[in-house]
C-alpha positions in Angstrom: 15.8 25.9 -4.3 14.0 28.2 -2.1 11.4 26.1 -1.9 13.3 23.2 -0.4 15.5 25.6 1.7 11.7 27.0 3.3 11.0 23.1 4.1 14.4 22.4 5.8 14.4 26.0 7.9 11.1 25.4 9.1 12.2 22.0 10.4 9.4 20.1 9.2 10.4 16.1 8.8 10.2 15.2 5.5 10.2 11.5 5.1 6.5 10.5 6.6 5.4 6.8 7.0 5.2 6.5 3.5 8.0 7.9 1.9 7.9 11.7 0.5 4.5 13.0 -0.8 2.8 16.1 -1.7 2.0 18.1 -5.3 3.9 18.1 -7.8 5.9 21.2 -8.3 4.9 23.2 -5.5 5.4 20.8 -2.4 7.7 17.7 -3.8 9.4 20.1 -6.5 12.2 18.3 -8.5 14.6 20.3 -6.3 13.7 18.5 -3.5 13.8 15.5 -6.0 16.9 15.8 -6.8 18.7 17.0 -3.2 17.0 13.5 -2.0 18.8 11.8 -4.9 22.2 13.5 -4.3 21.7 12.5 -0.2 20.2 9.3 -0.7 23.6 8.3 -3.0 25.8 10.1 -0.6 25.7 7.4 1.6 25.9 4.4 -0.9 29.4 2.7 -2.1 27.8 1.8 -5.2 25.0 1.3 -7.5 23.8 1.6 -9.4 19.6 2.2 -8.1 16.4 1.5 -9.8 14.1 4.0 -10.3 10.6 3.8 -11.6 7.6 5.2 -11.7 3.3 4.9 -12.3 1.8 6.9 -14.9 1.3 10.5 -13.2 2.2 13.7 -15.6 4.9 14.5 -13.2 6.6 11.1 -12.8 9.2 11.7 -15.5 10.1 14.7 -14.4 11.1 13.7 -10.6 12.3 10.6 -11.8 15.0 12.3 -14.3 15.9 14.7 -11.1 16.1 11.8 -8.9 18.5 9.7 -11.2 20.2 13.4 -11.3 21.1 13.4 -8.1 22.6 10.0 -7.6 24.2 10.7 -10.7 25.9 13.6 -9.1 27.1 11.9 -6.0 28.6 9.3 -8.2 25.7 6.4 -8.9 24.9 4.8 -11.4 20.9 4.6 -12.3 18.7 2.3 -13.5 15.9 3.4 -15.3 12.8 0.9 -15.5 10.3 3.1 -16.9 6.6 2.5 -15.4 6.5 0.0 -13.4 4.5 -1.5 -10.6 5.7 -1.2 -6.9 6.2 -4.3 -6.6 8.4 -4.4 -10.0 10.5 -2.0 -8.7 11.1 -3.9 -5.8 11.3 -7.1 -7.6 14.5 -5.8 -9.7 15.8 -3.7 -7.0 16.6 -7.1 -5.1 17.0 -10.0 -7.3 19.9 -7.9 -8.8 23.0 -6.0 -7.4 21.5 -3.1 -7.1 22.3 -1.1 -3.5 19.2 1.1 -3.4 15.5 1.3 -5.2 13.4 4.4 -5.7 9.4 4.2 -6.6 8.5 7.5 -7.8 4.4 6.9 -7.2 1.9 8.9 -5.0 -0.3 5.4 -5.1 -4.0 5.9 -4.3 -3.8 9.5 -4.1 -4.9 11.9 -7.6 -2.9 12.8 -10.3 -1.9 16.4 -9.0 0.0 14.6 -5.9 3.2 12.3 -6.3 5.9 11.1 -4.0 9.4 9.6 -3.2 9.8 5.9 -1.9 12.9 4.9 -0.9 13.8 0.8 -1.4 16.5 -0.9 0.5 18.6 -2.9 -1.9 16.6 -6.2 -0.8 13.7 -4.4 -2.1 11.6 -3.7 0.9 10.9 0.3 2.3 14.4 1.8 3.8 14.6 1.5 7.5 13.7 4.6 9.8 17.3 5.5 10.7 18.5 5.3 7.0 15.8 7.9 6.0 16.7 9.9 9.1 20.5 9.5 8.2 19.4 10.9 4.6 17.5 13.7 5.8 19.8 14.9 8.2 22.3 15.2 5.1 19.6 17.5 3.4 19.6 19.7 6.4 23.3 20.0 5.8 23.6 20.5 2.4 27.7 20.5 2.4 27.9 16.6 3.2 26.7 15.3 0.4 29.1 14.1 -2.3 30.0 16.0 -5.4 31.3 13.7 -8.5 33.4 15.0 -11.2 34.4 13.8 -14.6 34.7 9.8 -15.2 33.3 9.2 -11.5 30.1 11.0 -12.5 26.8 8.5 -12.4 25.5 8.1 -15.6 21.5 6.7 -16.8 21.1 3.2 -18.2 17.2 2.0 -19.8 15.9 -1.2 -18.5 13.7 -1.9 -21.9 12.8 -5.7 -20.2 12.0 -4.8 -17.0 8.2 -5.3 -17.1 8.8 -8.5 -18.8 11.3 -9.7 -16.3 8.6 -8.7 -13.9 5.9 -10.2 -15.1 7.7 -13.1 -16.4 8.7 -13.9 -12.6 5.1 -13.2 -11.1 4.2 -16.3 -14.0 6.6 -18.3 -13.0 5.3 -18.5 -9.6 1.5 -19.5 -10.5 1.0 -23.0 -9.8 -2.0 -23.2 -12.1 -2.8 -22.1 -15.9 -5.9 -20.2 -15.1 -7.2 -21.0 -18.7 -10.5 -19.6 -18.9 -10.9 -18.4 -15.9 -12.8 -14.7 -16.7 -11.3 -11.3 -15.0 -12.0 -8.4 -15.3 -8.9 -5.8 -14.4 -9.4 -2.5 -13.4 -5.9 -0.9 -13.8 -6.8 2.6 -12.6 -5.2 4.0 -15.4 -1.7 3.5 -13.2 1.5 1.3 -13.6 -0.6 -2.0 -13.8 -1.7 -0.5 -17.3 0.5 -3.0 -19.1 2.2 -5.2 -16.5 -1.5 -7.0 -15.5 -3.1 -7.7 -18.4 0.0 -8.8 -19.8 0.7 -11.4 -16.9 -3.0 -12.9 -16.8 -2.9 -13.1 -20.6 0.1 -15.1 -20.0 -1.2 -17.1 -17.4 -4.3 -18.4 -20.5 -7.4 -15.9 -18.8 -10.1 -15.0 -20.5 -8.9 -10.9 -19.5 -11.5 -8.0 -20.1 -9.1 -4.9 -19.2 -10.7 -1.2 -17.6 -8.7 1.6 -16.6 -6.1 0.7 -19.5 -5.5 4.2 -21.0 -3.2 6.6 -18.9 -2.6 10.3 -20.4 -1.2 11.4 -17.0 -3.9 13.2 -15.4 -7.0 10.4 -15.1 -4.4 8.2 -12.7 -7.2 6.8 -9.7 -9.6 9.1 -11.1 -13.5 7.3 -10.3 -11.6 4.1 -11.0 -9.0 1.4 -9.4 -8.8 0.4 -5.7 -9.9 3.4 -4.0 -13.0 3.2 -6.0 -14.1 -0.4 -6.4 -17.6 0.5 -7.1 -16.6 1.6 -10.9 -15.3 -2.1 -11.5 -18.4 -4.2 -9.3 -20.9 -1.9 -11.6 -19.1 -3.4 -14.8 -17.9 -6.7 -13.8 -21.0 -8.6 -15.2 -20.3 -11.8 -13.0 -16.3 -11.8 -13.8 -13.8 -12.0 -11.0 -13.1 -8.5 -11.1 -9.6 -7.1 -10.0 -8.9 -3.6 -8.9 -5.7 -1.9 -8.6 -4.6 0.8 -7.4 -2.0 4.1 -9.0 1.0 2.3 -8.2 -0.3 -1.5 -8.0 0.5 -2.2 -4.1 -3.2 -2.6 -3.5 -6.0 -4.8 -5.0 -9.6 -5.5 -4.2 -11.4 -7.9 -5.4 -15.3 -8.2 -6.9 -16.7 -11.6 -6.5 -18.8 -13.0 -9.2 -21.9 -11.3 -7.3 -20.4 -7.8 -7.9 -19.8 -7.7 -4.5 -16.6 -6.0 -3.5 -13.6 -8.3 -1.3 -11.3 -5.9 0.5 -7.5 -7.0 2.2 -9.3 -8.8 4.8 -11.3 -10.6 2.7 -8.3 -12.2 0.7 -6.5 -12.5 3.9 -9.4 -14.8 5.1 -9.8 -16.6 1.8 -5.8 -17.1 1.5 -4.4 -17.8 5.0 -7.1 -20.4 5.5 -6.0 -22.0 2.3 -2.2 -21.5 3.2 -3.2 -23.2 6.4 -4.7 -26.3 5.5 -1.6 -27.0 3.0 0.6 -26.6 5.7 2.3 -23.6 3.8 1.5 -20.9 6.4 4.4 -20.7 8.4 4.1 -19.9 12.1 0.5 -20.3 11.6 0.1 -16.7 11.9 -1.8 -13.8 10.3 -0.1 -10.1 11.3 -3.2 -7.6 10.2 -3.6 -3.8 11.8 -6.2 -2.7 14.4 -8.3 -1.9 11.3 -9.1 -5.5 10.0 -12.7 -6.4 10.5 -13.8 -8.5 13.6 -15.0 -11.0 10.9 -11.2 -11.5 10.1 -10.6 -11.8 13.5 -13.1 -14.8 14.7 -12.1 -16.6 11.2 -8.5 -16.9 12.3 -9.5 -17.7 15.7 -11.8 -20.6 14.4 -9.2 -21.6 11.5 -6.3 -22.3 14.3 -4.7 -19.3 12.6 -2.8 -16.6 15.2 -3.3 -13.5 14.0 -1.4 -10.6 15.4 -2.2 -6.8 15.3 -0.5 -3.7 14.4 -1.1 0.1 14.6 -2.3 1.5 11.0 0.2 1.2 8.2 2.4 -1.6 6.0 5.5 -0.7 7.2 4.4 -1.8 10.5 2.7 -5.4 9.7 6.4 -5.8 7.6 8.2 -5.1 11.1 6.2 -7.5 12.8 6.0 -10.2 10.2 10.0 -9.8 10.3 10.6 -10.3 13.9 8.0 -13.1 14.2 9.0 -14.6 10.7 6.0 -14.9 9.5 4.8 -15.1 6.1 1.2 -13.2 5.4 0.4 -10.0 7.1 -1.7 -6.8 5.2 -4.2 -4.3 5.6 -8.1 -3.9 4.5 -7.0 -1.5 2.1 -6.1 -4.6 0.4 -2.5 -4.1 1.1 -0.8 -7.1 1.2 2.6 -9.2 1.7 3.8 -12.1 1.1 6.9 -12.3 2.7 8.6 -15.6 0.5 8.3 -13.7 -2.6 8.3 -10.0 -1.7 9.5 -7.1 0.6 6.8 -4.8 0.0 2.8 -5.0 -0.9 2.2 -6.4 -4.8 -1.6 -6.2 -5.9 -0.4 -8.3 -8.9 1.1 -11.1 -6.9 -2.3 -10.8 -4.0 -4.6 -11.5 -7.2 -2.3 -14.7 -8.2 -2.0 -15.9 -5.2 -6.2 -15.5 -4.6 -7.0 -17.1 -7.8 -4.4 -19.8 -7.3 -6.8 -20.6 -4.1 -9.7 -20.6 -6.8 -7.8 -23.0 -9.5 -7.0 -25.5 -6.5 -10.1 -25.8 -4.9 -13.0 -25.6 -8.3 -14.5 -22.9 -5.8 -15.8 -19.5 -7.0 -14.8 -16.1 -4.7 -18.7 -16.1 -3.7 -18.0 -19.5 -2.2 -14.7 -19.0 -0.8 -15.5 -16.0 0.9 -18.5 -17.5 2.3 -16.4 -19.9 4.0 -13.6 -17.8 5.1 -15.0 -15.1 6.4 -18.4 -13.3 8.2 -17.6 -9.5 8.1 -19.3 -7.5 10.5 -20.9 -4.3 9.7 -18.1 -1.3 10.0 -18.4 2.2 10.6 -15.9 4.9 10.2 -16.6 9.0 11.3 -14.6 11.9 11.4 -14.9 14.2 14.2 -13.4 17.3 14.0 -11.9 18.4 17.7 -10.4 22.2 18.7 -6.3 21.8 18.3 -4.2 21.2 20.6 -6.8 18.7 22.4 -5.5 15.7 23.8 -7.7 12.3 23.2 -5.7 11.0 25.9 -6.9 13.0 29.2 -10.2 13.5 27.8 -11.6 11.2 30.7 -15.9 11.4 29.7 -14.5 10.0 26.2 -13.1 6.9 27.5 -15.9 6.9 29.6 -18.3 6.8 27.0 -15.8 4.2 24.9 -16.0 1.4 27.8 -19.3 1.6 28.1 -19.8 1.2 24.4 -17.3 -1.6 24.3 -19.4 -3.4 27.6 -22.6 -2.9 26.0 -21.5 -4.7 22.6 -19.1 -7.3 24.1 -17.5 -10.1 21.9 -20.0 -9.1 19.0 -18.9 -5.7 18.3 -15.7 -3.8 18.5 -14.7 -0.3 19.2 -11.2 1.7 17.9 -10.9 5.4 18.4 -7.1 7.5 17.8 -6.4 10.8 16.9 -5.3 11.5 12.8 -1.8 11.7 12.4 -1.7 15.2 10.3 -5.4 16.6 11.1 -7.0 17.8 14.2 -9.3 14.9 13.7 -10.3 12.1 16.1 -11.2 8.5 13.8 -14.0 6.2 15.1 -14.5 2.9 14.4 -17.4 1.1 15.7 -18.2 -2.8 14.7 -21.6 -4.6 15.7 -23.7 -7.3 14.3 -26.5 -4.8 12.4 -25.2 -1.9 10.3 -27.7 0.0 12.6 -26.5 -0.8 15.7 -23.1 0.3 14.4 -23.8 3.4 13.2 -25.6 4.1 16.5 -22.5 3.5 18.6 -20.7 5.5 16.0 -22.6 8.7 16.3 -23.1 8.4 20.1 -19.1 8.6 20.3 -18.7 10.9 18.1 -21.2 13.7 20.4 -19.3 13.0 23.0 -15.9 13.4 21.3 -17.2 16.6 20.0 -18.7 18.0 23.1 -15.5 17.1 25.0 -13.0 18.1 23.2 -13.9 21.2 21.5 -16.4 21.3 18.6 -19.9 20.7 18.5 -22.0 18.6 16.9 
């Protein structure tokens, strides 16, 4: 426990916008596993919870300490094995379950895992609950101690990827008989669960990144490395996924890769012209693509913005009641049959757009959607700098922003958890964009610290 006990004395929050995450046995130990568990069911009436988990070496272990610690506040657990996120989610609210727990550390490598916390509708646990939950780690004596018969005990899901996947089937409008894929499953919990749905659905399926041994999970494969998948495709619609399934990008039948805004483009417009978009709105974060932008814009579509990160776009989709909202990471919800991203349910949804219309990707995308070149640098700045008073940046940012005016786009913020400053810098040549870039980034670095 000394490891946990360092964590809470130094005050440090533990719950970040994504859950829990660091490695595996040295920063998310299952001590910490299992406190979480025994706080987390310290505040429900009943269970039991759902826990599962993607393919990483350490998954079992903090899953077992996890479903140890609701156990020992008196839950019940359910244990459904690797699974998708958006399986978890799935089963966490279509049944009575009070609470759901993804054990995943999605796009990041095998040495790294983490902690999700579901609500029991299946969608990430509100702020306060997590707060509520953390505060009860800080005070270790509040948490609830079980004893004989009301001690939790561990039941097996054996069906729940086939529930799963038999509910994902059930919503395809089409058979996509012989339509050709090709799925990347980064060696991660769509391993079984995709090829298995499409093979269902009547696809001709060639199947990458099938072969887990707990280590390789996102490893030169999968969503975070599209490349691997566009090199193999060989004119296939080529589907990427990433460690825990919550992501997808797409390869046309150019080998060309289609990230979140892409689909967004290619589905909204599609949603739109059946009259199945409600609101007629788009929620998408400061990061989408211009290109995503001036297609809405010309589709009739409102599209709404958020800072970076899903839990945001599913606040805003909530209070606006919209429907589709995502990120380029290719991140996506759809808010009638899900509470969280599902790369399984974006790639049925996209080729139920390519089953209705005859169209290829190629060709939807080149109606949807004109992307405009996008650069992204890293500038390291002194600590302790504030972006906000440096003055000569913003300077420098308006007069980049004048200069490219309604065909380019600039976004500059500070990291989150580096003494980093992000640019963004949009135009219509990949030149021009890179020169804006670079220009900011001197000036961010001569401002605020660092040099160039």
């Amino acid at each position: 426990m000394a490891d946990l006990r360092r964590l809470l004395d130094e005050g440090k929050p533990i719950f970040g916008t994504d859950g829990v995450r660091g490695l595996a046995g040295s920063e998310l130990t299952p001590e910490l596993a299992l406190a979480i568990g025994r706080a987390a069911g310290s505040r429900l009436r009943t269970g039991p919870v759902v826990i599962g988990r993607d393919t990483r070496r350490s998954g079992a272990m903090l899953s077992s300490a996890m479903a140890a610690g609701f156990n020992a506040s008196g839950i019940d657990t359910s244990d459904v094995g690797i699974l998708p996120s958006g399986g978890v989610s799935y089963l966490t609210g279509s049944t009575s379950a009070s609470m759901g727990v993804m054990v995943s550390a999605s796009h990041n490598p095998a040495p790294d895992n983490g902690i999700k916390l579901l609500s029991s509708r299946g969608g990430k646990l509100p702020d306060e609950d997590e707060r509520a939950i953390e505060a009860m780690l800080r005070d270790l004596g509040s948490v609830r101690s079980a004893t004989a018969g009301a001690i939790g005990t561990e039941f097996p899901h054996h069906d729940a990827l086939h529930e799963y996947v038999g509910f994902l089937a059930g919503l395809s409008k089409y058979s996509l008989n012989g339509m050709r894929l090709a799925l990347d499953c980064a060696h991660g919990a769509a391993f079984r669960a995709a090829p298995e749905l499409f093979n269902l659905l009547k696809a001709d399926v060639e199947v990458h990144g099938d072969a887990p041994d707990g280590t390789n999970i996102n490893a030169g494969v999968g969503a975070t490395n599209p490349e691997f998948l566009a090199g193999i495709a060989e004119g296939r619609i080529g589907l990427a996924f990433d460690g825990d399934a919550d992501r997808l990008m797409v390869i046309d039948e150019d080998g060309r890769v289609a990230n979140g805004d892409v689909v967004m483009a290619i589905v909204a417009r599609h949603m739109a012209a059946q009259g199945q978009l409600r609101k007629n709105l788009l929620v998408a974060t400061v990061m989408s693509n211009l290109g995503l932008r001036k297609s809405m814009s010309e589709a009739g579509i409102e599209m709404v913005e958020t800072q970076v990160g899903d839990r945001y776009v599913m606040e805003e989709l909530q209070a606006r009641r919209g429907l589709l909202g995502g990120e380029q990471s290719g991140h996506i919800i759809f808010l009638d049959h899900g509470q969280t991203g599902d790369g399984l349910l974006t790639a049925l949804r996209l080729l139920e757009v390519v089953a209705g219309t005859g169209k290829e990707i190629r060709q939807l995308r080149a109606e949807a959607i004109t992307e405009y070149p996008q650069v992204l640098v890293n500038v390291e700045v002194a600590r302790g700098r504030d972006l906000a008073s440096a003055d000569e940046v913003w300077d420098e940012v308006t007069e980049v922003v004048n200069t490219l005016g309604a065909d380019g786009r600039v976004l500059v913020r500070p990291s989150g958890t580096e003494p980093l400053v992000r640019v963004m810098v949009e135009a219509s040549t990949e030149s021009d964009a890179q020169r804006y870039a670079d220009r900011l980034a001197s000036v961010i670095a001569e401002a605020m610290g660092k040099e160039v």
